[in-house]
C-alpha atoms as a printed R data frame, in Angstrom:
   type eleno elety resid chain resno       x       y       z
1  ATOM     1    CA   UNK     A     1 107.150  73.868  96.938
2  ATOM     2    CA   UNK     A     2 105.577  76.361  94.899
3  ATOM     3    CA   UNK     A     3 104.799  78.720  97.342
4  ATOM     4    CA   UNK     A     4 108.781  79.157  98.162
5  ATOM     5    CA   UNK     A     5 109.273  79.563  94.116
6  ATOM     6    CA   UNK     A     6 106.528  82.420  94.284
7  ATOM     7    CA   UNK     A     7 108.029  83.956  97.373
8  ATOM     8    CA   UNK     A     8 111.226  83.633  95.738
9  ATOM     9    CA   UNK     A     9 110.401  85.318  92.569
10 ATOM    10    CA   UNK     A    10 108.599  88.184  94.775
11 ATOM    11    CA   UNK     A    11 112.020  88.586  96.669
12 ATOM    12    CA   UNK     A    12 114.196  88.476  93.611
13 ATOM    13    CA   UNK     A    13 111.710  91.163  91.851
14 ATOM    14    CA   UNK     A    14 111.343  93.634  95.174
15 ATOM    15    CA   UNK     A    15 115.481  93.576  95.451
16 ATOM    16    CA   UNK     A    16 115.552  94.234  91.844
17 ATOM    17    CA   UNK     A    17 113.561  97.446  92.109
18 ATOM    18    CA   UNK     A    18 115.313  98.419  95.231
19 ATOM    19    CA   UNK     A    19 118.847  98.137  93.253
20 ATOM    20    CA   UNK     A    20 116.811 100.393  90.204
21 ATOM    21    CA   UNK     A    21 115.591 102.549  92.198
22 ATOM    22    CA   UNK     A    22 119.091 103.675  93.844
23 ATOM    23    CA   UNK     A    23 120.407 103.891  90.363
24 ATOM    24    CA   UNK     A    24 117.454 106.027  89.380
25 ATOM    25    CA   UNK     A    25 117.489 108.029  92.069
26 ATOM    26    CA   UNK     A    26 121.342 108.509  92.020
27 ATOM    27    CA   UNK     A    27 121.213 109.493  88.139
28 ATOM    28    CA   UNK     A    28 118.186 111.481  88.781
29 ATOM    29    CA   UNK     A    29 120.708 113.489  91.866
30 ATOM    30    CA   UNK     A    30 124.297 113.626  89.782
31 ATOM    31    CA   UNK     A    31 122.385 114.466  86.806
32 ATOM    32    CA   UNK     A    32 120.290 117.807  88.346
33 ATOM    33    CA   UNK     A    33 116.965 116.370  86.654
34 ATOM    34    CA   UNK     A    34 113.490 115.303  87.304
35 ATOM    35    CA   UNK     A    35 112.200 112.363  87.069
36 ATOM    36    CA   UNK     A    36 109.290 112.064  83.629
37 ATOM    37    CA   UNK     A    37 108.329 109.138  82.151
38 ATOM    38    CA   UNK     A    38 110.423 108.968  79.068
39 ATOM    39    CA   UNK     A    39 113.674 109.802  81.069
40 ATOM    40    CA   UNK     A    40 112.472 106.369  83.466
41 ATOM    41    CA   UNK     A    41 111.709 104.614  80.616
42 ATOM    42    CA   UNK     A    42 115.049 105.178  79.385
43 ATOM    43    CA   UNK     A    43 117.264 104.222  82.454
44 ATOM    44    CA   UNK     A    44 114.874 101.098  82.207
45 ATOM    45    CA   UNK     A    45 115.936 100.116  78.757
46 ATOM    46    CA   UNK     A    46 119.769 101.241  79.601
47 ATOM    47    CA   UNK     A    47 119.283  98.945  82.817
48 ATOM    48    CA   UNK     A    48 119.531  96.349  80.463
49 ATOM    49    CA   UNK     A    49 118.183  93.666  82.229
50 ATOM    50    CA   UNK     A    50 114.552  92.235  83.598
51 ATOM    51    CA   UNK     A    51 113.562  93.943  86.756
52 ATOM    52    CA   UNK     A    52 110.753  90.585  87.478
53 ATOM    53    CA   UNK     A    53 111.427  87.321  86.778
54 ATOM    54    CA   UNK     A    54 108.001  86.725  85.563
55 ATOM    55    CA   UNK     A    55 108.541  90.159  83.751
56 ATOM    56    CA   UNK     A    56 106.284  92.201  84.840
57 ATOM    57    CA   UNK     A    57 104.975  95.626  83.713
58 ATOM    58    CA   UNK     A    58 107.523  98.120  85.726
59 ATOM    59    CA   UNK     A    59 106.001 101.372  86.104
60 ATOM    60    CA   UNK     A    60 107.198 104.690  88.528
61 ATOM    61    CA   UNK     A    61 104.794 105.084  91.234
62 ATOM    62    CA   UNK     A    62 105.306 107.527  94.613
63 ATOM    63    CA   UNK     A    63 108.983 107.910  93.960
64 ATOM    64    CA   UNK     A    64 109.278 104.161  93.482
65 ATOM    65    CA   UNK     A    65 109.790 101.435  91.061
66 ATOM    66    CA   UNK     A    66 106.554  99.370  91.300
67 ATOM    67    CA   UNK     A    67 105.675  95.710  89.405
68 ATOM    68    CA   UNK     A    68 102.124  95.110  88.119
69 ATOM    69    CA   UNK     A    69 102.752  91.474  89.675
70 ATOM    70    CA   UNK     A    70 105.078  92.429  93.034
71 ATOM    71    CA   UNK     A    71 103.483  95.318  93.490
72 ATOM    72    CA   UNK     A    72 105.218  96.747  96.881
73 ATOM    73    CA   UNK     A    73 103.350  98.168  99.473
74 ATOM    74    CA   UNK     A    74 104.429  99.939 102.799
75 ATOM    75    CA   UNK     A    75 105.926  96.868 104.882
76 ATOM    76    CA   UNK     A    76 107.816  96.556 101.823
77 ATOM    77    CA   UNK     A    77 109.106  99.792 102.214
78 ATOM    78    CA   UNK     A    78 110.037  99.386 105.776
79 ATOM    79    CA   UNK     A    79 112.083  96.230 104.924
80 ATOM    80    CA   UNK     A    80 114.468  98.110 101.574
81 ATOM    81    CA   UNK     A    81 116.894  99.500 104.098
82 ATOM    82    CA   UNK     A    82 117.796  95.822 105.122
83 ATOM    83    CA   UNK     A    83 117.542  93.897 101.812
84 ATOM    84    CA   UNK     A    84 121.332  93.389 100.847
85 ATOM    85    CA   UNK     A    85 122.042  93.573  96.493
86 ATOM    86    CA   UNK     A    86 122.192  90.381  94.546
């Protein structure tokens, strides 16, 4: 059983960047800016809500939200135009 809760929490945190990272990148496009640290840190904190269940550390890596616990990698990648929003 804990396997599925672990896999579950993975899921819950990849979707959760995915949804960010549309937001981001949507602000980021209406807005005419680039992205810096301070501007991601604020759409974080106006996000208003925990990106990983387990709260991770979120961080902007190669033009994507990334978890120090669910970190993605490229499969991950492959599999974002499929994940439906929560």
């Amino acid at each position: 059983m804990k396997g599925v809760v672990e896999e579950t929490e993975k899921q819950v945190c990849h979707v959760n960047m995915l949804q960010f990272d549309r937001m981001y990148h949507t602000y980021i496009h209406m807005e005419d800016v680039e992205h810096s640290e301070l501007l991601f840190i604020q759409q974080l904190q106006l996000y208003g809500e925990e990106l990983c269940p387990l709260n991770g550390i979120i961080s902007y890596e190669e033009r994507r939200t990334q978890c120090d616990i669910h970190p993605r990698d490229e499969e991950d990648s492959e599999e974002d135009n499929n994940v439906p929003y929560i």
